[in-house]
MARGUVO-437193 format. One line per 10 residues: number of its first residue (from 1); their letters; for each residue x, y, z of N, C-alpha, C, O. Coordinates in Angstrom, 3 decimals. Example, Ala and Ser with C-alpha at 12.3 -4.5 7.8 and 13.67 -1.06 7.14 Angstrom:
BEGIN
1> as> 13.190:-5.690:7.800:12.300:-4.500:7.800:13.200:-3.300:7.800:14.236:-3.319:8.465  12.850:-2.250:7.080:13.670:-1.060:7.140:12.900:0.030:7.870:13.409:1.138:8.039
This chain:
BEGIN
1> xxxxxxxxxx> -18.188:-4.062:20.546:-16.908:-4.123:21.199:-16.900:-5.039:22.412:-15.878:-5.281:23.053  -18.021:-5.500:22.669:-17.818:-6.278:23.890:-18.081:-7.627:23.352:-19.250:-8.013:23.358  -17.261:-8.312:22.941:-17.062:-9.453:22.222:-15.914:-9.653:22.006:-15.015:-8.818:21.899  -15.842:-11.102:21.904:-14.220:-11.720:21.521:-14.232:-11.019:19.586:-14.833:-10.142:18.965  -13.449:-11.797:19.370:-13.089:-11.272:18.137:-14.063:-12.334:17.117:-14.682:-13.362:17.393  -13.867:-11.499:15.699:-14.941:-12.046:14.585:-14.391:-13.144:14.238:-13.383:-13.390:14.901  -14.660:-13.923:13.440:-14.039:-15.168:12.541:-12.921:-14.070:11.260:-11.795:-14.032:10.762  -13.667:-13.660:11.266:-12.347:-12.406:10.393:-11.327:-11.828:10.921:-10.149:-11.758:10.572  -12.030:-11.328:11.999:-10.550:-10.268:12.843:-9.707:-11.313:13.457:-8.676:-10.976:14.039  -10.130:-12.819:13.361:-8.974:-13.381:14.284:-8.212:-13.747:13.138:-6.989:-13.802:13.267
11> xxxxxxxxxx> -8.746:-14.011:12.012:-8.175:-14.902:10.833:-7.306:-13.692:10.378:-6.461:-13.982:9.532  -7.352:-12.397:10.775:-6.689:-11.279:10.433:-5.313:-11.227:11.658:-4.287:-10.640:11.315  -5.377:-11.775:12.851:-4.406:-11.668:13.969:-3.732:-12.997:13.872:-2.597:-13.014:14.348  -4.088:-13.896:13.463:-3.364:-14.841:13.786:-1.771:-15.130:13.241:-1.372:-15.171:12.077  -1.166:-15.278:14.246:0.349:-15.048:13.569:0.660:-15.736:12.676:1.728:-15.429:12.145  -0.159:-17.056:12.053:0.430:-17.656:11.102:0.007:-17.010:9.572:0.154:-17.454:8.433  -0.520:-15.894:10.041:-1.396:-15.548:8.805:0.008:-14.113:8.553:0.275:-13.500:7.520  0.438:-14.029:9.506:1.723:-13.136:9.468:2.767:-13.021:9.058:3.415:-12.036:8.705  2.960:-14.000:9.090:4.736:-14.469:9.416:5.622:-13.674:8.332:5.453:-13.775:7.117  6.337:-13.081:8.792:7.707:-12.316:7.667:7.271:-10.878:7.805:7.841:-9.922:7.277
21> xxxxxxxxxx> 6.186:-10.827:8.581:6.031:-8.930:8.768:6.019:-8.630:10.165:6.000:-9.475:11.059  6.032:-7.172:10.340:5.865:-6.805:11.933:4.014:-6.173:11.603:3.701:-5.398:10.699  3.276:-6.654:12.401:2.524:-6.256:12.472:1.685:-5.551:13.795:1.615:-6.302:14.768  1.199:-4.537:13.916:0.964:-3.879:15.321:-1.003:-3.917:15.247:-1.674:-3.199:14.504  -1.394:-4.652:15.947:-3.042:-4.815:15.815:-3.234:-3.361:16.477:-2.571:-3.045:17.465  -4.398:-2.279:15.747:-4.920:-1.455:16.346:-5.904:-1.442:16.621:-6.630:-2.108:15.883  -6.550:-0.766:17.733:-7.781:-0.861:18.434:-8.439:0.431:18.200:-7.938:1.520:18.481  -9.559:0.251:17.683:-10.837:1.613:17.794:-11.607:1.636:19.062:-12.825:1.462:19.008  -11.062:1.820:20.104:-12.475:2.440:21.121:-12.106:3.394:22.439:-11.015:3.432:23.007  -12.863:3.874:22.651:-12.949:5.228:23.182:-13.008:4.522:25.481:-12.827:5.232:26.471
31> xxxxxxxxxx> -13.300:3.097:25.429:-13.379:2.413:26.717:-11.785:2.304:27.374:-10.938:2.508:26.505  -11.505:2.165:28.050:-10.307:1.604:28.507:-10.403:0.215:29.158:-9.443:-0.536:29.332  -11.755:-0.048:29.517:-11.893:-1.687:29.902:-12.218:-2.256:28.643:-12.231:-3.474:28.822  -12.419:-2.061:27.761:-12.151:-2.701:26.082:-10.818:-2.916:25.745:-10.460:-4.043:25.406  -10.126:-2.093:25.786:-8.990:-1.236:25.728:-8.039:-2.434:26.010:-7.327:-3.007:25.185  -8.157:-2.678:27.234:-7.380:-3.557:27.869:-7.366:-5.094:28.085:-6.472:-5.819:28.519  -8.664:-5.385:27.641:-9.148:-6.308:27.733:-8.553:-7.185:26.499:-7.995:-8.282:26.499  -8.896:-6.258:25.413:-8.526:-6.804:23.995:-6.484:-6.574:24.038:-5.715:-7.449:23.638  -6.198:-5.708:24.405:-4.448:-5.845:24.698:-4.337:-7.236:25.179:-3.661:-7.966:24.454  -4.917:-7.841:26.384:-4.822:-8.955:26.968:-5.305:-10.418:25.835:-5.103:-11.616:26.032
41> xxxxxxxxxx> -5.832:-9.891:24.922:-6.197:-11.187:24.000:-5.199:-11.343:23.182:-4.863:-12.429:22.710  -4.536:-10.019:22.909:-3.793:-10.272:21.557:-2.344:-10.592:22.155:-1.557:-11.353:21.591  -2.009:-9.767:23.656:-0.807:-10.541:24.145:-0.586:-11.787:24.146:0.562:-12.207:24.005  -1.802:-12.736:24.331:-2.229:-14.299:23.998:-1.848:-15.163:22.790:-1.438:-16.324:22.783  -2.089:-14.283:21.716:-1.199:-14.470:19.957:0.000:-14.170:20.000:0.657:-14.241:18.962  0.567:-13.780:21.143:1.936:-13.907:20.882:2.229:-11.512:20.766:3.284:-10.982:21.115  1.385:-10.961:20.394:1.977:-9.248:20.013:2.526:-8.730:21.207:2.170:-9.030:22.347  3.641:-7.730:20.798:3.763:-7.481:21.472:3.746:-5.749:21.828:4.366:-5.025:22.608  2.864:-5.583:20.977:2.447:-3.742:20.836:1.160:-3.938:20.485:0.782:-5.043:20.098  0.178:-2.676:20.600:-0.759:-2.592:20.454:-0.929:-1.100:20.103:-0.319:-0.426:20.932
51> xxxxxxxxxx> -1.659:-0.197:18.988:-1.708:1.052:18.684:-3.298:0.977:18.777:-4.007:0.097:18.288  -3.868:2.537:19.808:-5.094:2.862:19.579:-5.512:4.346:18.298:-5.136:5.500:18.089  -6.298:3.553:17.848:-6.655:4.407:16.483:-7.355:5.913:17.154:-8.419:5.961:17.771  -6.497:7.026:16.862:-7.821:8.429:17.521:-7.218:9.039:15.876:-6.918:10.218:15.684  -7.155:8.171:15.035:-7.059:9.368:13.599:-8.277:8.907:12.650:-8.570:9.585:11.665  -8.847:7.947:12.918:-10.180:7.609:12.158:-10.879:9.088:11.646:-10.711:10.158:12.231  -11.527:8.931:10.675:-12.150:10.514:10.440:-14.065:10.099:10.638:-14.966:10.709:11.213  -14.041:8.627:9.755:-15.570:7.864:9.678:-16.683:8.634:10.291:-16.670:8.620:11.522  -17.571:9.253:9.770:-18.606:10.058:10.793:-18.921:8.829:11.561:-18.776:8.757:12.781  -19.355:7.866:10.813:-19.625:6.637:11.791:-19.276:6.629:13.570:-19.868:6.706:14.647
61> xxxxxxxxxx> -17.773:6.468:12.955:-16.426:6.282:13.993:-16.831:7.566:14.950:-17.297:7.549:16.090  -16.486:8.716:14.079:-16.471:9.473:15.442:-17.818:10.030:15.419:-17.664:11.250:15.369  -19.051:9.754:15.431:-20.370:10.256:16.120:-20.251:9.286:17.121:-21.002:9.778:17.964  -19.762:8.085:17.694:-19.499:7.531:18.754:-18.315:7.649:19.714:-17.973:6.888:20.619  -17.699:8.958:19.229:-16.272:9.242:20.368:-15.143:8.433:20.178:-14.332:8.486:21.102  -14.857:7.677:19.210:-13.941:7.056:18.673:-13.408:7.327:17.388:-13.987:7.769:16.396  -11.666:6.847:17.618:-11.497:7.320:16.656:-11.097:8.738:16.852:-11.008:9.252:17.967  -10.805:9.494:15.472:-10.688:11.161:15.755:-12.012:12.105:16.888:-12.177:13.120:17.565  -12.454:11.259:16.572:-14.082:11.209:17.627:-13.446:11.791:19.133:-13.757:12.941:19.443  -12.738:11.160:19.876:-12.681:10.923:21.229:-11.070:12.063:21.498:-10.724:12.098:22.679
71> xxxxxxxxxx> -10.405:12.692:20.764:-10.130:13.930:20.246:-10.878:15.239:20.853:-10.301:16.310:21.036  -11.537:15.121:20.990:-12.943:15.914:21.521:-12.679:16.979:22.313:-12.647:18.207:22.232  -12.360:15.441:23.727:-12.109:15.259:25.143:-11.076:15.272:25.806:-10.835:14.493:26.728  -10.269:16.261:25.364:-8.607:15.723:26.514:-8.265:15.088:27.804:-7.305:14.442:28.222  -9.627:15.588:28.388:-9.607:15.156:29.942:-9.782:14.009:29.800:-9.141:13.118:30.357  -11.081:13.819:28.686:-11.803:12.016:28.805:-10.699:11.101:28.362:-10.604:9.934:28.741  -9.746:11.785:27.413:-8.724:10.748:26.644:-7.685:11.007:28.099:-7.309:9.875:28.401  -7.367:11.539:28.625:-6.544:11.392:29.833:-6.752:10.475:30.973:-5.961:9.663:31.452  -8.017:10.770:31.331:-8.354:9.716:32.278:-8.566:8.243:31.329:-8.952:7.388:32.125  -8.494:7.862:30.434:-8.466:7.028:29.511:-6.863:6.173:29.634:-6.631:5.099:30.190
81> xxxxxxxxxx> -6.122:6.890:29.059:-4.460:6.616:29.309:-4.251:6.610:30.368:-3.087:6.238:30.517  -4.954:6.920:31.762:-4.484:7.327:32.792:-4.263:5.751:33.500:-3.307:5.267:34.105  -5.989:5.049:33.022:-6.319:3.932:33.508:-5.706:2.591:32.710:-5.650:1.432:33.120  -5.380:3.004:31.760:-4.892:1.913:30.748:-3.394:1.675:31.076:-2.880:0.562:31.184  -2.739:2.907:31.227:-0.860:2.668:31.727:-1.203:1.942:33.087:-0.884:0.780:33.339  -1.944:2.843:33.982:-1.965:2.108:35.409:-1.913:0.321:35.551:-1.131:-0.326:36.246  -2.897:-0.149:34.747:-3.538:-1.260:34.496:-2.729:-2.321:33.550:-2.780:-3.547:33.644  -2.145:-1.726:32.829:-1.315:-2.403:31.473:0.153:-3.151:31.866:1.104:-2.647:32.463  0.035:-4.331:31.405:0.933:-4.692:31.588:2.641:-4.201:30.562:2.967:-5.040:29.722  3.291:-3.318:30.654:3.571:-2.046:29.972:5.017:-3.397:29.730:5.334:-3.434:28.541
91> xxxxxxxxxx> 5.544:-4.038:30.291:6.371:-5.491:29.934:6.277:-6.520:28.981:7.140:-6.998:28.244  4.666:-6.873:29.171:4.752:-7.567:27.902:4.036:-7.058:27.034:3.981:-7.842:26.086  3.182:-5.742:26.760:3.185:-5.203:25.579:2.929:-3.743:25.713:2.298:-2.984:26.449  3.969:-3.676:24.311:3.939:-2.216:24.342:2.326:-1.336:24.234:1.262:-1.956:24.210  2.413:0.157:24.179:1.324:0.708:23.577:1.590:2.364:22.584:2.008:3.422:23.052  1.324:2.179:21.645:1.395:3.091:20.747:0.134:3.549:20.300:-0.938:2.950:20.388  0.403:4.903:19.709:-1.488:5.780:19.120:-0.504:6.289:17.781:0.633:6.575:17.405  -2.010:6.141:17.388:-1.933:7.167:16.179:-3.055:8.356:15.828:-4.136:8.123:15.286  -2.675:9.433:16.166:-3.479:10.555:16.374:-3.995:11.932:14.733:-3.236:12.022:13.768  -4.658:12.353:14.775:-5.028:13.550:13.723:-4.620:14.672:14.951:-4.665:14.458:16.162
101> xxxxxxxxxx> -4.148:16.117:14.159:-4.287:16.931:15.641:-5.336:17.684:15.906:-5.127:18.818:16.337  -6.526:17.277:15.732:-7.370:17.580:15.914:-8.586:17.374:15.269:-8.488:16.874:14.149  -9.971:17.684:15.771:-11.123:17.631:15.282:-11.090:19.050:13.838:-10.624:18.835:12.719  -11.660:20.309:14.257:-11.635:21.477:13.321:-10.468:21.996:13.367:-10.292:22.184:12.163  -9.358:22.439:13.970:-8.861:23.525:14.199:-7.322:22.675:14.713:-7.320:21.629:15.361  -6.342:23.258:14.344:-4.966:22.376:13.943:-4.364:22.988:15.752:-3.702:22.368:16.585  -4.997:24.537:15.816:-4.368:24.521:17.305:-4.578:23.705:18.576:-3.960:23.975:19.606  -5.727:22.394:18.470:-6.210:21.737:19.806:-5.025:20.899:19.993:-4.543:20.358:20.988  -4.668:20.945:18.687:-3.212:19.755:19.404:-2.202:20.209:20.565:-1.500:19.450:21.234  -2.287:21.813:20.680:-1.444:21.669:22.168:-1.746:20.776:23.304:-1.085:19.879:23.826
111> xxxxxxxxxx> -3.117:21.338:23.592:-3.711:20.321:24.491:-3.393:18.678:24.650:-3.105:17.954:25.603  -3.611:18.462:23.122:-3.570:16.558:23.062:-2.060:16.537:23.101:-1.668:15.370:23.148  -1.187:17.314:23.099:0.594:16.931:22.838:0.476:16.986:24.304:1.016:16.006:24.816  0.006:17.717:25.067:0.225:17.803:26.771:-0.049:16.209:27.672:0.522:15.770:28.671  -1.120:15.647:26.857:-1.893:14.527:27.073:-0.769:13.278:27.243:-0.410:12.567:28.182  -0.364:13.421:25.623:0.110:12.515:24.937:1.743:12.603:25.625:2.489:11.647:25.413  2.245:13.776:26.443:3.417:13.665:26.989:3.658:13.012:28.592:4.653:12.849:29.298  2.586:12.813:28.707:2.274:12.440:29.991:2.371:11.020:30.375:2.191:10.676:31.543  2.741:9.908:29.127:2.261:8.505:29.018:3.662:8.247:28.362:4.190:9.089:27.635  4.265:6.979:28.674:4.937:6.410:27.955:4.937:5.812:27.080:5.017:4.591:27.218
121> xxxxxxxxxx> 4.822:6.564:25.383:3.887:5.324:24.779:5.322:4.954:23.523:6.196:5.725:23.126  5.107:3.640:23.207:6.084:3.237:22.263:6.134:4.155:20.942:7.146:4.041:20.250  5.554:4.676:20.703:5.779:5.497:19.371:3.952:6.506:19.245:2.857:5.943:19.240  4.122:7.599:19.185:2.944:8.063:18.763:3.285:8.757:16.913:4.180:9.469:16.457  2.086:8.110:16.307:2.044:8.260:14.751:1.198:9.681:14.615:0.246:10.211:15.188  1.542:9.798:14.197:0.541:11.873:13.896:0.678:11.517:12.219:1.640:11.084:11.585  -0.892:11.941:11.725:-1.480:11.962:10.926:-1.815:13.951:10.703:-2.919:14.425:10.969  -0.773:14.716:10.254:-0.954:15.828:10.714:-1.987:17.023:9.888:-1.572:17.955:9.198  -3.498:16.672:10.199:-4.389:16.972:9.305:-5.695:17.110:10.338:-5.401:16.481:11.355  -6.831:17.609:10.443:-7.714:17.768:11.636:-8.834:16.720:10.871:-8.758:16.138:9.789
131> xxxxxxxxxx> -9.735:16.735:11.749:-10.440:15.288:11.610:-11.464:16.001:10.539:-11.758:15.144:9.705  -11.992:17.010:10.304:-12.827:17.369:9.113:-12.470:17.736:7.423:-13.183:17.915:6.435  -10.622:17.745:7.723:-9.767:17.668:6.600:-10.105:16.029:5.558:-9.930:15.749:4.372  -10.587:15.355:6.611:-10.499:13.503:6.127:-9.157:13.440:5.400:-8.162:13.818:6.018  -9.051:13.058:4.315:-8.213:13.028:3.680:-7.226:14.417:2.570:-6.089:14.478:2.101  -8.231:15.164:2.562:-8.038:15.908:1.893:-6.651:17.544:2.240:-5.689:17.518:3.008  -6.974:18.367:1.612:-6.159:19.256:2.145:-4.418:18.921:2.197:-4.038:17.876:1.669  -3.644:19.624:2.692:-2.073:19.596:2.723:-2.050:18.769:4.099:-3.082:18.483:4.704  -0.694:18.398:4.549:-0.808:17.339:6.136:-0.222:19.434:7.152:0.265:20.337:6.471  -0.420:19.548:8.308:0.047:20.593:8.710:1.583:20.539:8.977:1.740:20.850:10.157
141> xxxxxxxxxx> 2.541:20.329:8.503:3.802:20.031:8.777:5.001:20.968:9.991:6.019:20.806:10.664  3.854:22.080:9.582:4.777:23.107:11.018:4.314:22.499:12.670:4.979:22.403:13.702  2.682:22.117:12.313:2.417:21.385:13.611:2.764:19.939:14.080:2.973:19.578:15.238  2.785:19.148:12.890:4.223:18.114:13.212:5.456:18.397:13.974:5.878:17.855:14.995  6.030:19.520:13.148:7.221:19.656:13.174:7.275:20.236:14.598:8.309:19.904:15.179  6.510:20.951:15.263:6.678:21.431:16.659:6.263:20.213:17.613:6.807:20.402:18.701  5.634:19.232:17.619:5.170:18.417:17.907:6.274:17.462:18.041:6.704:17.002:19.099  6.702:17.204:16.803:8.289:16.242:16.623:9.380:17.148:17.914:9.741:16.412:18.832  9.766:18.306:17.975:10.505:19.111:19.347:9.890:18.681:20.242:10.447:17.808:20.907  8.801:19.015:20.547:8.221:19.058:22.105:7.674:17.473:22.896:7.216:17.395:24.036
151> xxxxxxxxxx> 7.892:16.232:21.863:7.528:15.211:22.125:8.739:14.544:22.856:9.909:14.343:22.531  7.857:14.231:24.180:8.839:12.591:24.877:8.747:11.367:24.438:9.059:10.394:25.125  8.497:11.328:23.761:8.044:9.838:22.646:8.479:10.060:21.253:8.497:11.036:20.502  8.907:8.523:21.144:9.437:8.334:19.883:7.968:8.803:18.637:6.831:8.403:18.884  8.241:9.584:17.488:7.182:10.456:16.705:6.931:9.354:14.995:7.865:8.636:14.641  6.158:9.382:14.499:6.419:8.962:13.619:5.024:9.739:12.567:3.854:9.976:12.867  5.685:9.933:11.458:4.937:10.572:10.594:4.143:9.907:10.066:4.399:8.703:10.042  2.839:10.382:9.414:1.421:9.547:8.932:0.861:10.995:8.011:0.481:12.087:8.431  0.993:10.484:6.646:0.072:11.478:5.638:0.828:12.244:4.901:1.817:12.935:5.143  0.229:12.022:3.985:0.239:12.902:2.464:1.340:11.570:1.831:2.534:11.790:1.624
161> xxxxxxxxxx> 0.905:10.658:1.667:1.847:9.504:1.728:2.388:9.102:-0.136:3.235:8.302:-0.535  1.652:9.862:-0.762:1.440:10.205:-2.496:3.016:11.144:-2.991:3.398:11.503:-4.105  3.526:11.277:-1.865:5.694:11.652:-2.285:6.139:10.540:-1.389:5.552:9.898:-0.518  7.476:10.502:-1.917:8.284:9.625:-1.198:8.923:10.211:0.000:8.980:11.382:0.377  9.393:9.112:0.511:9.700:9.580:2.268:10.961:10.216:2.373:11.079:11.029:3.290  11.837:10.035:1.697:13.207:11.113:1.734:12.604:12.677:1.177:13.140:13.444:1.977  11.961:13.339:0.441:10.937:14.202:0.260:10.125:14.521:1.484:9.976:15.730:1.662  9.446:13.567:2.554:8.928:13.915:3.480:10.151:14.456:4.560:10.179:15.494:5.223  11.079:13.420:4.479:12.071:13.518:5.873:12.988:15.093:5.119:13.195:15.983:5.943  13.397:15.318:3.889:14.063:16.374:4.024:13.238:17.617:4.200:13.774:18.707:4.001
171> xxxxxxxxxx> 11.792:17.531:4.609:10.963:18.846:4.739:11.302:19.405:6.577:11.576:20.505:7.056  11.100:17.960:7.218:10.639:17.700:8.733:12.139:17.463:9.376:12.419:16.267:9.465  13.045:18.273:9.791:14.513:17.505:10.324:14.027:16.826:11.647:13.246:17.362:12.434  14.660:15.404:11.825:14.590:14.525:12.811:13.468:13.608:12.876:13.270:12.975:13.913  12.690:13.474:11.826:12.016:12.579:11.347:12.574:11.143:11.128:13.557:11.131:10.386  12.176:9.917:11.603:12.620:8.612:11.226:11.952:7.712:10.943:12.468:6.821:10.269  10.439:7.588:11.380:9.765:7.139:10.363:8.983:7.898:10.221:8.773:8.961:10.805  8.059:6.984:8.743:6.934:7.458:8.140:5.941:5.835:8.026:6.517:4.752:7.927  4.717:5.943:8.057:3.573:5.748:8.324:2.824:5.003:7.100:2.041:5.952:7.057  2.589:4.576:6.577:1.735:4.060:5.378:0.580:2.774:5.268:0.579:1.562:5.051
181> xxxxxxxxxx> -0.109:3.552:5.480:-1.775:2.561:5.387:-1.546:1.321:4.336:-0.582:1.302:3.570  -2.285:0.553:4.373:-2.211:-0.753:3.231:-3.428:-0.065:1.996:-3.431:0.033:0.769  -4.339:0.295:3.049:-5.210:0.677:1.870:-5.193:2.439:1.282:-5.951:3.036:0.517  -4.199:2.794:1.900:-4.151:4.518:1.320:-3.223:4.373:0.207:-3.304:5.139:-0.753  -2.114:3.207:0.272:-1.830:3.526:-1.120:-2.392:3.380:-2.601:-2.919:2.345:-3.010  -2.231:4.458:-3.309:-2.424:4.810:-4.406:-1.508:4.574:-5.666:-0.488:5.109:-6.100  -2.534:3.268:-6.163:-1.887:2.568:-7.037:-1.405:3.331:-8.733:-2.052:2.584:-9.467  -0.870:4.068:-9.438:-1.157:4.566:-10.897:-2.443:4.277:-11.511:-2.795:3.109:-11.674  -3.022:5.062:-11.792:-3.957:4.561:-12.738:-5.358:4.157:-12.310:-6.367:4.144:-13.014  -5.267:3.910:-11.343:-6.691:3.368:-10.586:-7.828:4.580:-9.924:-9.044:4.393:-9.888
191> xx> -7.305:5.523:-9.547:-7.728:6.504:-9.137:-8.318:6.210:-7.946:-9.523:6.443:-7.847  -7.482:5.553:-6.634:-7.951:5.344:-5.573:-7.207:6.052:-4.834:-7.398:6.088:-3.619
């Protein structure tokens, strides 16, 4: 992480490699001088949002605190956001997360909704499933759905992405978007 970007990840940012989509570069790391550093590169390409990844499940990912990893820590992810809003230039780019609600246990998300109300962030994405679920299991939709009430931020849904989204939105009232990975969709037939 303490490096400019790969010959890949730039050939992956570069806006000409874009053009005709909205695309929001997300960041995996658990630093806030990474954090910010890399916001400041990509404001440079022209973005003008940036989403930090805490829904990763990767043991990889999170045996290093990143990712659903850094979930953990409310305090550590607080003083995290604390230093990144302070520091951020919040004008010329936005900042958005996309969160799991939790590591084991679907109740830690009070805690992280307390966190997460505290920051102005352009949209937080909830992936509503705990980080040892990975993929599997139902998404928790009652803890969305209380989450979607009690949030000062615009909410956006992430998971179980295998029904269609009028099916998702008539479960969840006040839902407006929904969330969809490039590589989670599941093509017929392929069994991916």
């Amino acid at each position: 992480q303490n490096r400019c970007f790969t010959p890949r990840e730039k050939r992956d940012i570069l806006p000409e490699n874009n053009r005709g989509i909205c695309v929001v570069p997300q960041i995996l790391t658990n630093r806030s001088d990474y954090f910010l550093r890399t916001m400041k590169e990509l404001a440079a390409f022209g973005y003008q949002e940036v989403n930090l990844n805490l829904g990763c499940p990767s043991g990889t990912v999170v045996s290093k605190g990143r990712g659903a990893g850094f979930l953990e820590d409310a305090d550590k992810l607080d003083a995290f956001f604390d230093e990144v809003f302070q520091k951020a230039d919040l004008e010329k780019m936005k900042i958005s997360v996309k969160t799991r609600i939790g590591i084991e246990d679907a109740e830690e998300f009070e805690d992280l909704q307390k966190v997460f109300n505290r920051y102005p962030f352009a949209e937080v994405i909830i992936h509503p499933r705990v980080r040892s679920d990975f993929y599997k299991n139902q998404p928790n939709r009652q803890v969305f759905g209380e989450f979607l009430k009690e949030s000062v931020n615009p909410v956006c849904y992430n998971g179980d992405i295998f029904i269609g989204c009028s099916r998702v939105k008539s479960r969840i009232s006040g839902i407006r978007k929904h969330h969809v990975r490039k590589r989670a969709v599941k093509q017929s037939g392929t069994g991916a």
